[in-house]
Jmol script that loads the backbone (N, CA, C; Angstrom):
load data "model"
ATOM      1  N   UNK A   1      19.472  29.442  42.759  1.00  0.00           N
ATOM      2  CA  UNK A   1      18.357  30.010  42.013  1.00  0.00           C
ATOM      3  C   UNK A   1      18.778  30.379  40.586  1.00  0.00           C
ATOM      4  N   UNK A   2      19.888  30.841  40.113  1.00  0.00           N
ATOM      5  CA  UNK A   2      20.513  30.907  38.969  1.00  0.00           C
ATOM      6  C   UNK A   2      20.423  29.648  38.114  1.00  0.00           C
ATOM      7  N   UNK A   3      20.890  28.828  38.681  1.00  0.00           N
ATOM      8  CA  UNK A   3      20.834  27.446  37.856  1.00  0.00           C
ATOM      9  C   UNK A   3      19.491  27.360  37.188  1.00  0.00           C
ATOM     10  N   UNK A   4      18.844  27.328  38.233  1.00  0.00           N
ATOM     11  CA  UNK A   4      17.117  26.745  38.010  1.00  0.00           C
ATOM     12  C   UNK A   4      16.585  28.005  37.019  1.00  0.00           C
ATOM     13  N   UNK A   5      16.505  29.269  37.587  1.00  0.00           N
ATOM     14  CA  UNK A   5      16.292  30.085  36.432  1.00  0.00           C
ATOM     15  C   UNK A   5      17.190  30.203  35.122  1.00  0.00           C
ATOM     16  N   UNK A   6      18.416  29.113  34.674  1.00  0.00           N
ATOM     17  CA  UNK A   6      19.474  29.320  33.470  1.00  0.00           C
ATOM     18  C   UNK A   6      18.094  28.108  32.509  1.00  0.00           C
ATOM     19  N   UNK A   7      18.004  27.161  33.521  1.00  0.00           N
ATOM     20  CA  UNK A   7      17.604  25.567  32.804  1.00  0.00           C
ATOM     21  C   UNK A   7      15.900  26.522  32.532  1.00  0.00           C
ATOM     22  N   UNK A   8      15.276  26.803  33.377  1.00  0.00           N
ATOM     23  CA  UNK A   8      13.608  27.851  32.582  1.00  0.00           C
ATOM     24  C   UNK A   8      13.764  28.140  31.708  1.00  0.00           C
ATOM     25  N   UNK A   9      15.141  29.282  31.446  1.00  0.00           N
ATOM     26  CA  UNK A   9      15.025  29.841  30.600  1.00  0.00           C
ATOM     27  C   UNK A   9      15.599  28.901  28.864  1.00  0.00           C
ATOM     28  N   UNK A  10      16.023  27.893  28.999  1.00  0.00           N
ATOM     29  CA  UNK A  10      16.552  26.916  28.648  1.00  0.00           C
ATOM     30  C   UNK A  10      15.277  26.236  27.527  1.00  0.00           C
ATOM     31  N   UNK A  11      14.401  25.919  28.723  1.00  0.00           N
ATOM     32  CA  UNK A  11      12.778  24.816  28.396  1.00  0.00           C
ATOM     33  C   UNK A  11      12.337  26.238  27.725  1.00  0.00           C
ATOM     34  N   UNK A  12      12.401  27.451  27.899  1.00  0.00           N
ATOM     35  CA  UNK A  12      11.575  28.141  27.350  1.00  0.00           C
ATOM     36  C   UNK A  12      11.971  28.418  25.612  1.00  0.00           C
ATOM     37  N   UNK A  13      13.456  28.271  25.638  1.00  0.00           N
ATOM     38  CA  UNK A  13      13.511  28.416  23.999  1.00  0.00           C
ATOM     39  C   UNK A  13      13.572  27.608  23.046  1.00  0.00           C
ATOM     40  N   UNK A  14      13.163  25.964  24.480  1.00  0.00           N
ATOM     41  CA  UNK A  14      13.156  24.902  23.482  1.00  0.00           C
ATOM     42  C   UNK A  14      11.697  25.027  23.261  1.00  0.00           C
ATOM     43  N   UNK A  15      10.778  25.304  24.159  1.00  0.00           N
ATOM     44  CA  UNK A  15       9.086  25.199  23.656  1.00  0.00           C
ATOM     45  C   UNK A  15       9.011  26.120  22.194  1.00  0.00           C
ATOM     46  N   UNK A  16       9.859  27.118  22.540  1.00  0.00           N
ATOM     47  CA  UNK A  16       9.297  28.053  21.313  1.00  0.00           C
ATOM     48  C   UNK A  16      10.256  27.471  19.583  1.00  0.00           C
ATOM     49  N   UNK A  17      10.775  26.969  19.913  1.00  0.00           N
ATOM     50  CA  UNK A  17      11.482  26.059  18.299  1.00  0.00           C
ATOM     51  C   UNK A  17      10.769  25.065  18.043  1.00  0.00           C
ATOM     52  N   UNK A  18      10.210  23.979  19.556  1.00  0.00           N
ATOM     53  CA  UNK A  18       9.577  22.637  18.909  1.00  0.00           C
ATOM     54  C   UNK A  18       8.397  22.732  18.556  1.00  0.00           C
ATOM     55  N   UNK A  19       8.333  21.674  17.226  1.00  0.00           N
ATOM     56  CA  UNK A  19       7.167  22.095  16.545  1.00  0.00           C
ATOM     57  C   UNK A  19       6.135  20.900  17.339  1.00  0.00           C
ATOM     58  N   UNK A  20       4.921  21.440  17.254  1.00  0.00           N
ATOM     59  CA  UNK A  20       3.541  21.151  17.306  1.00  0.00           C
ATOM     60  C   UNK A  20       3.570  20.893  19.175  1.00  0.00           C
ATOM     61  N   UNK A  21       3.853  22.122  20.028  1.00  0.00           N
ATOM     62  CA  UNK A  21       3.548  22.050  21.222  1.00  0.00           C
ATOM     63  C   UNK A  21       2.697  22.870  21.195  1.00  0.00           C
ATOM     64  N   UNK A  22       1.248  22.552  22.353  1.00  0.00           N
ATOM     65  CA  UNK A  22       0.406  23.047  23.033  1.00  0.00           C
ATOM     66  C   UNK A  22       0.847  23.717  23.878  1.00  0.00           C
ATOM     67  N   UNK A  23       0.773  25.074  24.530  1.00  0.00           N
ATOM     68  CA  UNK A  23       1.444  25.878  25.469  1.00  0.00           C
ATOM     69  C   UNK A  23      -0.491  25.914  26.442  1.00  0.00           C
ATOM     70  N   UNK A  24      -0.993  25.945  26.065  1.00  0.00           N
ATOM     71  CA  UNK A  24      -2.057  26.462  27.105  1.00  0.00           C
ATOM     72  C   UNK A  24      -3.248  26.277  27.032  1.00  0.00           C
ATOM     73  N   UNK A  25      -4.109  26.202  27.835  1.00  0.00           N
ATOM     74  CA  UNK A  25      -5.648  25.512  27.828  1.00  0.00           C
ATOM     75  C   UNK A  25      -6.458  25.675  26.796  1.00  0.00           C
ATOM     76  N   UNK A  26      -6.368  27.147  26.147  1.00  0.00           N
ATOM     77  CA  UNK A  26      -6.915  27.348  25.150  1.00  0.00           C
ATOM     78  C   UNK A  26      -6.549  26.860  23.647  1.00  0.00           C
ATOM     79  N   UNK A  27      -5.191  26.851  23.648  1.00  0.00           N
ATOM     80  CA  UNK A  27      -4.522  25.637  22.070  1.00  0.00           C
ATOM     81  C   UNK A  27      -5.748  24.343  22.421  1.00  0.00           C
ATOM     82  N   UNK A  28      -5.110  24.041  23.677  1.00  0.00           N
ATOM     83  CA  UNK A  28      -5.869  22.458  23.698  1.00  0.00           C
ATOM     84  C   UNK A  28      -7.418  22.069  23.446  1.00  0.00           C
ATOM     85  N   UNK A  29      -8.057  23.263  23.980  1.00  0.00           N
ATOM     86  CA  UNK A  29      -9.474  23.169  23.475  1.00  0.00           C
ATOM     87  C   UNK A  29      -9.462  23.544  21.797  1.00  0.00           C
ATOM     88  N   UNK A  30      -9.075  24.336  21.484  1.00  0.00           N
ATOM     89  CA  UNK A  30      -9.290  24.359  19.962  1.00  0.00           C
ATOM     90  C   UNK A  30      -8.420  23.524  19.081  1.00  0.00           C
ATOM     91  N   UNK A  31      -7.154  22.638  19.598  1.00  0.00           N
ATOM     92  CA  UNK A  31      -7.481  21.314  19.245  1.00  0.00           C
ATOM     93  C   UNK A  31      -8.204  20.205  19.256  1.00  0.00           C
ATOM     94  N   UNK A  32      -9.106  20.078  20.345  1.00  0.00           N
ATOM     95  CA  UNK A  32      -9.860  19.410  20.735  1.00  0.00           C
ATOM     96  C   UNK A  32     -11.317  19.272  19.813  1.00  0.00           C
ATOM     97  N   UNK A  33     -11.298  20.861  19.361  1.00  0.00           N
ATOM     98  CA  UNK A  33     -12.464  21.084  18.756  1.00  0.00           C
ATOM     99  C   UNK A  33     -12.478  20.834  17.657  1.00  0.00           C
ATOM    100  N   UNK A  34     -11.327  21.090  16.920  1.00  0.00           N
ATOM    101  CA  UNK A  34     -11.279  20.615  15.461  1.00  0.00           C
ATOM    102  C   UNK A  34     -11.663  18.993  15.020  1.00  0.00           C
ATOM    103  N   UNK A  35     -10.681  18.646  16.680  1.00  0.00           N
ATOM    104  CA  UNK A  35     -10.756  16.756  16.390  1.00  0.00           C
ATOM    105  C   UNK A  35     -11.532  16.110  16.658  1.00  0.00           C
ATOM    106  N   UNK A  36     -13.039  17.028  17.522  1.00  0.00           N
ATOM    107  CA  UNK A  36     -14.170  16.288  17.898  1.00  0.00           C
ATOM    108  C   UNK A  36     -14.675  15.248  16.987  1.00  0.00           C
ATOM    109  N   UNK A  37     -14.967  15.525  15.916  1.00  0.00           N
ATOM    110  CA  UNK A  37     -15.585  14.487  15.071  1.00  0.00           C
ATOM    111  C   UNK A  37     -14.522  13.541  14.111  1.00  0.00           C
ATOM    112  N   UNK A  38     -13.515  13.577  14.417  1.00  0.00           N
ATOM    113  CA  UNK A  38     -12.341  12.545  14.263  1.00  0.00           C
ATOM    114  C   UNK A  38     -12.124  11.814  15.210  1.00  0.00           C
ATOM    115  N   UNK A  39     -12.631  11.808  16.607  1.00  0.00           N
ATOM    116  CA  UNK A  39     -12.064  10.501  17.839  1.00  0.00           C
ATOM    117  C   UNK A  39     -12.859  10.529  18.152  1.00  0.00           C
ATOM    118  N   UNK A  40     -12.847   9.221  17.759  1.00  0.00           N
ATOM    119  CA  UNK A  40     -13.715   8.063  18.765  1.00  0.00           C
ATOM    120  C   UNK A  40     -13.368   7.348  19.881  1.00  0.00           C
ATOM    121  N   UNK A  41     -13.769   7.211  20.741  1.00  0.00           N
ATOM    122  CA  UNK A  41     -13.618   6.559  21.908  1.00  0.00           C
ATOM    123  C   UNK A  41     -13.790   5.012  22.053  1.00  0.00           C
ATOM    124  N   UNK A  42     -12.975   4.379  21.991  1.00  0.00           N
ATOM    125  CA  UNK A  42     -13.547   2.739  22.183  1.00  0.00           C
ATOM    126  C   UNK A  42     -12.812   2.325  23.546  1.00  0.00           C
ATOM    127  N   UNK A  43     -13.030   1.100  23.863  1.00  0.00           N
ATOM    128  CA  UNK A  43     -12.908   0.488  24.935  1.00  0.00           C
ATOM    129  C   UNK A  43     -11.176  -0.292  25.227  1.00  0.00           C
ATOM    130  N   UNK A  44     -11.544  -0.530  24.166  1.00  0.00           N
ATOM    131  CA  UNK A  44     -10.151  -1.332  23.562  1.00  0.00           C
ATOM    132  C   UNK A  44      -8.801  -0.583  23.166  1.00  0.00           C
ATOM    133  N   UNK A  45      -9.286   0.598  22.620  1.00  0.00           N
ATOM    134  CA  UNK A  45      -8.619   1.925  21.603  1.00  0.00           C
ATOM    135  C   UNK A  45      -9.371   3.048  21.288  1.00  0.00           C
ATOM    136  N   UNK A  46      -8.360   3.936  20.899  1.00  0.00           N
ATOM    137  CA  UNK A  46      -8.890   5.325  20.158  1.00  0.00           C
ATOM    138  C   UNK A  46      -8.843   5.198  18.934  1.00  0.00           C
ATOM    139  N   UNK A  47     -10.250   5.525  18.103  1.00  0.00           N
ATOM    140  CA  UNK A  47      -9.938   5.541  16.978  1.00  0.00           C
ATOM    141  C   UNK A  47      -9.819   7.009  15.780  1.00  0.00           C
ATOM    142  N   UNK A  48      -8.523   7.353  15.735  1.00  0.00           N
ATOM    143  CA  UNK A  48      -8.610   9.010  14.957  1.00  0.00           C
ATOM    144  C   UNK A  48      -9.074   8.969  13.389  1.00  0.00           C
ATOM    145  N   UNK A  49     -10.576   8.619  13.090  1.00  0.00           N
ATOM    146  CA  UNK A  49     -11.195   8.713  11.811  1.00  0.00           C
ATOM    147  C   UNK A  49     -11.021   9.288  10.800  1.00  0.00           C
ATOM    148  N   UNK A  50      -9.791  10.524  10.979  1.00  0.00           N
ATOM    149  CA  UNK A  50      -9.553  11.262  10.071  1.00  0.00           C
ATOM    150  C   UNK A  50      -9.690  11.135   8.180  1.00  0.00           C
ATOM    151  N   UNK A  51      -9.790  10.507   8.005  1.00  0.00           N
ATOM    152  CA  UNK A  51      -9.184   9.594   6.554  1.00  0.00           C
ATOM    153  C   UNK A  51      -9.689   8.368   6.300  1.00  0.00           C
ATOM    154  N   UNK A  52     -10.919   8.032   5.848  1.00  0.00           N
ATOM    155  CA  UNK A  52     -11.732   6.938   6.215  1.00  0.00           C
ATOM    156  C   UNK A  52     -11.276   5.544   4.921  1.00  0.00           C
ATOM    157  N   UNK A  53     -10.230   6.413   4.091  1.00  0.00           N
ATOM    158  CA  UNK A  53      -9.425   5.456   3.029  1.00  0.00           C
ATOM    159  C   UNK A  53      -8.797   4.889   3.765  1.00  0.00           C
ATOM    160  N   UNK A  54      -8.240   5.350   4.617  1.00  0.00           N
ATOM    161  CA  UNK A  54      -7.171   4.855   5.426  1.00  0.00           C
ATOM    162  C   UNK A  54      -7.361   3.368   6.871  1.00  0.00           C
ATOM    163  N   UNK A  55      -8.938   3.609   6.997  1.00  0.00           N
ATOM    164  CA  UNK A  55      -9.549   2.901   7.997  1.00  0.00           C
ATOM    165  C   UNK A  55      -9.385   1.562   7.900  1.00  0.00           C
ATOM    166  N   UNK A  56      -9.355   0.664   8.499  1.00  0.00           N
ATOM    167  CA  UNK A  56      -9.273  -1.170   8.453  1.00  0.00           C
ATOM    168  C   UNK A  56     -10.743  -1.445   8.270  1.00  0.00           C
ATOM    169  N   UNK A  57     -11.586  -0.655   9.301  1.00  0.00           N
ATOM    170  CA  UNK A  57     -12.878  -1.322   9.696  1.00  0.00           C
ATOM    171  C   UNK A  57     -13.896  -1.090   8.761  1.00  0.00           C
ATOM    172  N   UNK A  58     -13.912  -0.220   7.897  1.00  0.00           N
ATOM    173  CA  UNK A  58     -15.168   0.193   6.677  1.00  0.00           C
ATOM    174  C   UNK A  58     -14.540  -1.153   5.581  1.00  0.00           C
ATOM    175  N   UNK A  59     -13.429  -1.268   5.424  1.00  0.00           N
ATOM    176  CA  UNK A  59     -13.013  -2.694   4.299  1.00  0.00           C
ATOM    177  C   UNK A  59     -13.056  -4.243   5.155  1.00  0.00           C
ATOM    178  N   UNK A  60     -13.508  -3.703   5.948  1.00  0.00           N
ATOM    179  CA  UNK A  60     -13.726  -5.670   6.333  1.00  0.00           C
ATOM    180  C   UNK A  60     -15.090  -5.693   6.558  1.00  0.00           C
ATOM    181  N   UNK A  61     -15.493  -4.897   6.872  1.00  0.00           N
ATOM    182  CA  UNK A  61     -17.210  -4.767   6.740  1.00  0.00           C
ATOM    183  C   UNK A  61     -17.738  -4.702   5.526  1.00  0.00           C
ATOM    184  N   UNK A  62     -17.344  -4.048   4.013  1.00  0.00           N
ATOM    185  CA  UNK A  62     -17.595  -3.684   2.757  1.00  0.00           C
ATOM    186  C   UNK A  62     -18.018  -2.391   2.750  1.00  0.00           C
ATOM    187  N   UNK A  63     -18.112  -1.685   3.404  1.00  0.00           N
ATOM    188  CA  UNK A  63     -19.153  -0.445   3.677  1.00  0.00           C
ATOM    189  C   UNK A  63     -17.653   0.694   3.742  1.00  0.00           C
ATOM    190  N   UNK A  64     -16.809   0.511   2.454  1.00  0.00           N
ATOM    191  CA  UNK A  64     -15.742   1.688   2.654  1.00  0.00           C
ATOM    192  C   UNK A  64     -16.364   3.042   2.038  1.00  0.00           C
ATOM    193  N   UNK A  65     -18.058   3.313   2.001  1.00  0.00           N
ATOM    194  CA  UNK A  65     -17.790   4.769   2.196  1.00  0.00           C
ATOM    195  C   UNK A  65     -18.676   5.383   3.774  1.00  0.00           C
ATOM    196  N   UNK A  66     -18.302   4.700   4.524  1.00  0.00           N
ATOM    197  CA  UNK A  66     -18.460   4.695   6.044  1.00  0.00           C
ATOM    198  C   UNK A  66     -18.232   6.112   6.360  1.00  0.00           C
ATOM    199  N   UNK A  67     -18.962   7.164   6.906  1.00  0.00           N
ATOM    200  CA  UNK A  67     -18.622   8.513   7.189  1.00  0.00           C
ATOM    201  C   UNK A  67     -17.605   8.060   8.851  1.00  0.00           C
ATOM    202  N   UNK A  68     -18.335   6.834   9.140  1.00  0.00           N
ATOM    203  CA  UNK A  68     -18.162   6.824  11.018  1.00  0.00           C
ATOM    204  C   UNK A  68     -17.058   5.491  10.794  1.00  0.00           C
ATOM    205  N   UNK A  69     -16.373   5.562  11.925  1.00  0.00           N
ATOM    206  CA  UNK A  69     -15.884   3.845  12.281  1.00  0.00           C
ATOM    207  C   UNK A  69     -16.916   3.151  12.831  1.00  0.00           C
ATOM    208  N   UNK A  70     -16.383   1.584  12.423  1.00  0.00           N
ATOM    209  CA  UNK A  70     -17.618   0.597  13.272  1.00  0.00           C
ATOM    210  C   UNK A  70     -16.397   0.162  14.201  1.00  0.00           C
ATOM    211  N   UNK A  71     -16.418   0.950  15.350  1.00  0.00           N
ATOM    212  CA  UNK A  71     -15.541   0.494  16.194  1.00  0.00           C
ATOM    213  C   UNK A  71     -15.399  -0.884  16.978  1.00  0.00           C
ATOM    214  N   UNK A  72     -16.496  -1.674  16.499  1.00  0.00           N
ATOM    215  CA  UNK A  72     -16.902  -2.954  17.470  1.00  0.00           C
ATOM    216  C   UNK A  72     -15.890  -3.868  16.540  1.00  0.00           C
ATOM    217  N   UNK A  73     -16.176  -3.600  15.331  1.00  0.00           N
ATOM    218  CA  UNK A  73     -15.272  -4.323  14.313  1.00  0.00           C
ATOM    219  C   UNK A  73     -14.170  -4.347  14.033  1.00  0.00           C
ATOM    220  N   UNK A  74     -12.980  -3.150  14.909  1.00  0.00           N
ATOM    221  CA  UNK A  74     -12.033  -2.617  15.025  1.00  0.00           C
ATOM    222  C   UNK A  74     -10.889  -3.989  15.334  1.00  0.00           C
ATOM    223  N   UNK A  75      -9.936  -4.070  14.260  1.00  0.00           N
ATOM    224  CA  UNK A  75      -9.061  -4.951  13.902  1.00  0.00           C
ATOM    225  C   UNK A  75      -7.236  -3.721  14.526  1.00  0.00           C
ATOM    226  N   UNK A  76      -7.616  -3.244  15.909  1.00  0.00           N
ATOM    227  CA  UNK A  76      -6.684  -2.409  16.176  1.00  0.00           C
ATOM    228  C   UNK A  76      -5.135  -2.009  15.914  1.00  0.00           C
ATOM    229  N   UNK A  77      -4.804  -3.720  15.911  1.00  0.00           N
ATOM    230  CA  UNK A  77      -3.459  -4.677  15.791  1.00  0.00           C
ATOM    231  C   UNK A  77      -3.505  -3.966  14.846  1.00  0.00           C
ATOM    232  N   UNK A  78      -3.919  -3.592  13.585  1.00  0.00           N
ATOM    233  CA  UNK A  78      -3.350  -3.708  12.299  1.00  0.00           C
ATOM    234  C   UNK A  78      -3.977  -2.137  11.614  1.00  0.00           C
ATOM    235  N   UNK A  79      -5.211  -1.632  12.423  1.00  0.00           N
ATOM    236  CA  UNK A  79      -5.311  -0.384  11.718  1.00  0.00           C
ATOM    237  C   UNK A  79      -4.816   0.564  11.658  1.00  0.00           C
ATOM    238  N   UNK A  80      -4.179   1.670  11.348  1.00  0.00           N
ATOM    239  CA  UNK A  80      -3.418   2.548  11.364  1.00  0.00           C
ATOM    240  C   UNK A  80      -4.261   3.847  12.300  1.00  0.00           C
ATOM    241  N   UNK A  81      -5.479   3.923  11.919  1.00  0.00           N
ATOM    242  CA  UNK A  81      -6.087   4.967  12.922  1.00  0.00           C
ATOM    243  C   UNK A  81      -6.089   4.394  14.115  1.00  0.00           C
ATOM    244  N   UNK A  82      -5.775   3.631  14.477  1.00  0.00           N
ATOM    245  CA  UNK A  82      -6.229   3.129  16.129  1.00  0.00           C
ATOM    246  C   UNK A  82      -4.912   3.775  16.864  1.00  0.00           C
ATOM    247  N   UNK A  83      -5.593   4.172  17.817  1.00  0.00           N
ATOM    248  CA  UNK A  83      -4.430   3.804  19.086  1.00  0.00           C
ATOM    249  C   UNK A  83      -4.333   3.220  19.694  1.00  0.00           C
ATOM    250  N   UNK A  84      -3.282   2.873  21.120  1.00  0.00           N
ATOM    251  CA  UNK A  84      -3.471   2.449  22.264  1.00  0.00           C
ATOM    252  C   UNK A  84      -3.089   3.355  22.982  1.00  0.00           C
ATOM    253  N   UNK A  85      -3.438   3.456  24.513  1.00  0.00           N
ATOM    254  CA  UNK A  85      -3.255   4.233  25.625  1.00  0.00           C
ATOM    255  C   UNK A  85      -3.224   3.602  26.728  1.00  0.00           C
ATOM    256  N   UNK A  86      -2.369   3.994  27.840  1.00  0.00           N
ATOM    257  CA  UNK A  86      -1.955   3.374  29.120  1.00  0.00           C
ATOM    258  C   UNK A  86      -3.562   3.072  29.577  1.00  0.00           C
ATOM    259  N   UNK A  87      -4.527   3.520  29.749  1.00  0.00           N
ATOM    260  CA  UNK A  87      -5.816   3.093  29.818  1.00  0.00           C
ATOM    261  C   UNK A  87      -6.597   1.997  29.210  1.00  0.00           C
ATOM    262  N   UNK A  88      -5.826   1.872  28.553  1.00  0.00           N
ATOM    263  CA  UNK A  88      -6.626   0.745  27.609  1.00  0.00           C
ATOM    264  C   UNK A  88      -5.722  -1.009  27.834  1.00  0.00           C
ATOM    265  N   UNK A  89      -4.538  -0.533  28.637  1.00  0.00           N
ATOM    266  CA  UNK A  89      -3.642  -1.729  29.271  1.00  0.00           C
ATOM    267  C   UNK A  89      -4.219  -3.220  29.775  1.00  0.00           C
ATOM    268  N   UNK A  90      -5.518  -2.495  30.878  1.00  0.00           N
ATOM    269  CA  UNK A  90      -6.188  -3.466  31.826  1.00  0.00           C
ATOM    270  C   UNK A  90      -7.239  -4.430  31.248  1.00  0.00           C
ATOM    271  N   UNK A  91      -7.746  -3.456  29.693  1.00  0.00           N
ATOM    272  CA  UNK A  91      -8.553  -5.040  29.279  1.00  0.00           C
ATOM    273  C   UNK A  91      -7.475  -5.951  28.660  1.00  0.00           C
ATOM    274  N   UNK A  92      -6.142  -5.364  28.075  1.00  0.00           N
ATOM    275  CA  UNK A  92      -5.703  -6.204  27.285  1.00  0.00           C
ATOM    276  C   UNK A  92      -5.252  -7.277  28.217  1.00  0.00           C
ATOM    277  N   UNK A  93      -4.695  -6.770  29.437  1.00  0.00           N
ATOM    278  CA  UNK A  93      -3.603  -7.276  30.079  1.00  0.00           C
ATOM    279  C   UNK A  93      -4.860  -8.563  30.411  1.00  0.00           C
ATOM    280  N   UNK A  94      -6.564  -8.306  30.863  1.00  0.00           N
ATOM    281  CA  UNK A  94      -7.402  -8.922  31.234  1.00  0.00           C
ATOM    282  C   UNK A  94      -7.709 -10.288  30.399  1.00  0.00           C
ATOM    283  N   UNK A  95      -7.684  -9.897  29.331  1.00  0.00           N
ATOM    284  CA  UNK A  95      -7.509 -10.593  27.928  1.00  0.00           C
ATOM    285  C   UNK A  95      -6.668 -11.588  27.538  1.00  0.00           C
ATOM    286  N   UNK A  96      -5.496 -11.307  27.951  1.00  0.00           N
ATOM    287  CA  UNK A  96      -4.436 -12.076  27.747  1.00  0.00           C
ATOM    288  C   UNK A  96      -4.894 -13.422  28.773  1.00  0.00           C
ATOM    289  N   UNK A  97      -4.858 -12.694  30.108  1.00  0.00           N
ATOM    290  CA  UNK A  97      -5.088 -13.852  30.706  1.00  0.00           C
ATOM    291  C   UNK A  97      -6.291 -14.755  30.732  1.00  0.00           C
ATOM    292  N   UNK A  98      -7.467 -14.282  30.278  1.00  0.00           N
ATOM    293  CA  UNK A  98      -8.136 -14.877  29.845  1.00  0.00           C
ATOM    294  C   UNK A  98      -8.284 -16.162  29.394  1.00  0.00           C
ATOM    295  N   UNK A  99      -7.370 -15.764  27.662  1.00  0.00           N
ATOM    296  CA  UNK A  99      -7.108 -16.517  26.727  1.00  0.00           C
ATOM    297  C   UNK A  99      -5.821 -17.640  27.711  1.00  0.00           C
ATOM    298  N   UNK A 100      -5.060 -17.181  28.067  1.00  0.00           N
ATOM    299  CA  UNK A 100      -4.198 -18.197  28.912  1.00  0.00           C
ATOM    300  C   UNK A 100      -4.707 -19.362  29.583  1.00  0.00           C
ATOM    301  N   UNK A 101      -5.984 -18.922  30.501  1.00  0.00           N
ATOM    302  CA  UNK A 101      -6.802 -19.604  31.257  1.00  0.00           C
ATOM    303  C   UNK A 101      -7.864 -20.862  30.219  1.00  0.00           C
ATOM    304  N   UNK A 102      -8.269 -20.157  28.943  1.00  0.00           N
ATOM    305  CA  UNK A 102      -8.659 -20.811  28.126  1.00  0.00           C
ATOM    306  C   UNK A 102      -8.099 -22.216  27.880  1.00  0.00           C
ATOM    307  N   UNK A 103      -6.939 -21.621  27.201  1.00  0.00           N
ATOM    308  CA  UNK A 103      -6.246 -22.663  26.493  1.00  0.00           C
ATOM    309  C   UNK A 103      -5.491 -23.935  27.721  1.00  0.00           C
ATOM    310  N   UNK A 104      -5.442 -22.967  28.640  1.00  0.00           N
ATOM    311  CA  UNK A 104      -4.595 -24.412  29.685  1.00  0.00           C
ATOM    312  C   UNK A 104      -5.920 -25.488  29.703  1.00  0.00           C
ATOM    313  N   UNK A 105      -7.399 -25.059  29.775  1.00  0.00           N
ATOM    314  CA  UNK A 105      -8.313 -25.724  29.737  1.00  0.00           C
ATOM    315  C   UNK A 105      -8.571 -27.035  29.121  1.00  0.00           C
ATOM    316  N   UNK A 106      -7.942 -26.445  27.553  1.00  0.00           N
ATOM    317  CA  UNK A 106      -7.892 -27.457  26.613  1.00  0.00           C
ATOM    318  C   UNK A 106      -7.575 -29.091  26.622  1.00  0.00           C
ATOM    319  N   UNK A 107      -7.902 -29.908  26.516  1.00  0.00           N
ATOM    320  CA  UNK A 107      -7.620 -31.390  26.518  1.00  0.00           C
ATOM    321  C   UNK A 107      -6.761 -32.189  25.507  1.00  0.00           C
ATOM    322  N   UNK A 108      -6.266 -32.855  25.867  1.00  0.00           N
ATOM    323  CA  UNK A 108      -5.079 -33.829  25.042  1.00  0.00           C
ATOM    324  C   UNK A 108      -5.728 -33.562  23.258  1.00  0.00           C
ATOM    325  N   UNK A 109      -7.022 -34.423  23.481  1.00  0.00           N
ATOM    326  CA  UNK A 109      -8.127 -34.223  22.074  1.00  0.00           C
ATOM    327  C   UNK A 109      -7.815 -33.310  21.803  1.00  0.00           C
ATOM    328  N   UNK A 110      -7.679 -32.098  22.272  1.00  0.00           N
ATOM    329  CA  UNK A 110      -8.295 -30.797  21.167  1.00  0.00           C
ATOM    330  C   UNK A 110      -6.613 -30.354  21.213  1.00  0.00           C
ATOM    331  N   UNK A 111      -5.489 -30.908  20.509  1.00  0.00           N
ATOM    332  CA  UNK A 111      -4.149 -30.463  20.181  1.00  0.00           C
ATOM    333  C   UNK A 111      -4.226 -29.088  19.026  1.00  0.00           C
ATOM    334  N   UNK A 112      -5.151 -29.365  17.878  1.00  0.00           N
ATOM    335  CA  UNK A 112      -5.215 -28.304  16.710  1.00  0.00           C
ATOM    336  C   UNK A 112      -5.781 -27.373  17.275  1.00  0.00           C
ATOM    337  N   UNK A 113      -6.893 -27.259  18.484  1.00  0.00           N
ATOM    338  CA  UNK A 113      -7.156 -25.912  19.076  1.00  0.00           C
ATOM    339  C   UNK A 113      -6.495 -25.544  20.130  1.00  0.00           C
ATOM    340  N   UNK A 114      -5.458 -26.457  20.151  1.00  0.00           N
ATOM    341  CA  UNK A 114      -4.541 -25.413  21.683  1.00  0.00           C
ATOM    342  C   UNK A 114      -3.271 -24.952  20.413  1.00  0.00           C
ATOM    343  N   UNK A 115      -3.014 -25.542  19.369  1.00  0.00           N
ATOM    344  CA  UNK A 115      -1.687 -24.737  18.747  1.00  0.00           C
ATOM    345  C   UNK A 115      -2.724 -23.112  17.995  1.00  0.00           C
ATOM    346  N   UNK A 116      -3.821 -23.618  17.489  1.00  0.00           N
ATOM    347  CA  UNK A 116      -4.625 -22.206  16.956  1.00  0.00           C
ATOM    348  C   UNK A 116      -4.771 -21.887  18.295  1.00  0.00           C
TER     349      UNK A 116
END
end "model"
wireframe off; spacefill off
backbone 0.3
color backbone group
């Protein structure tokens, strides 16, 4: 029991040095609250809107003074607000194979659309 209470007391003075930990339900909701109107939810990804200079999707659309993301238009690979999340694995992973299934499809003829 010593041990286990040396290593607690251990995690406890590392929580209190590292910076930007949540300790308890209530941090997390009033993080939550601040970031409500910064995340978006997409299918594919999260998108944290914070900084809409910063966005991919308002400059490929033309519309860079976009208050919102156009998340449908979301170029994820490459935007900096996007995320990914272990949730978001199963379309890609779905996707992939997809496109796999696609292309084996392809015929001798169509060589320039099986290398694109």
């Amino acid at each position: 029991m010593d041990f286990f209470q040396s290593v607690d007391g251990q995690l406890d003075d590392a929580l209190q040095t590292a910076p930007n930990v949540i300790t308890n339900d209530q941090q997390v909701r009033g993080m939550l609250t601040k970031r409500a109107k910064t995340l978006h939810l997409g299918t594919a990804n999260y998108c944290w809107f914070a900084d809409p200079a910063k966005a991919l999707c308002p400059k490929l659309a033309g519309t860079p003074t976009a208050d919102q993301p156009l998340i449908g238009m979301c170029d994820s690979a490459r935007c900096p607000r996007a995320t990914h999340h272990p949730r978001h694995r199963p379309l890609w992973e779905k996707t992939v194979e997809q496109n796999k299934v696609f292309v084996g499809m392809l015929g001798r003829r169509q060589r320039a659309e099986r290398a694109r």
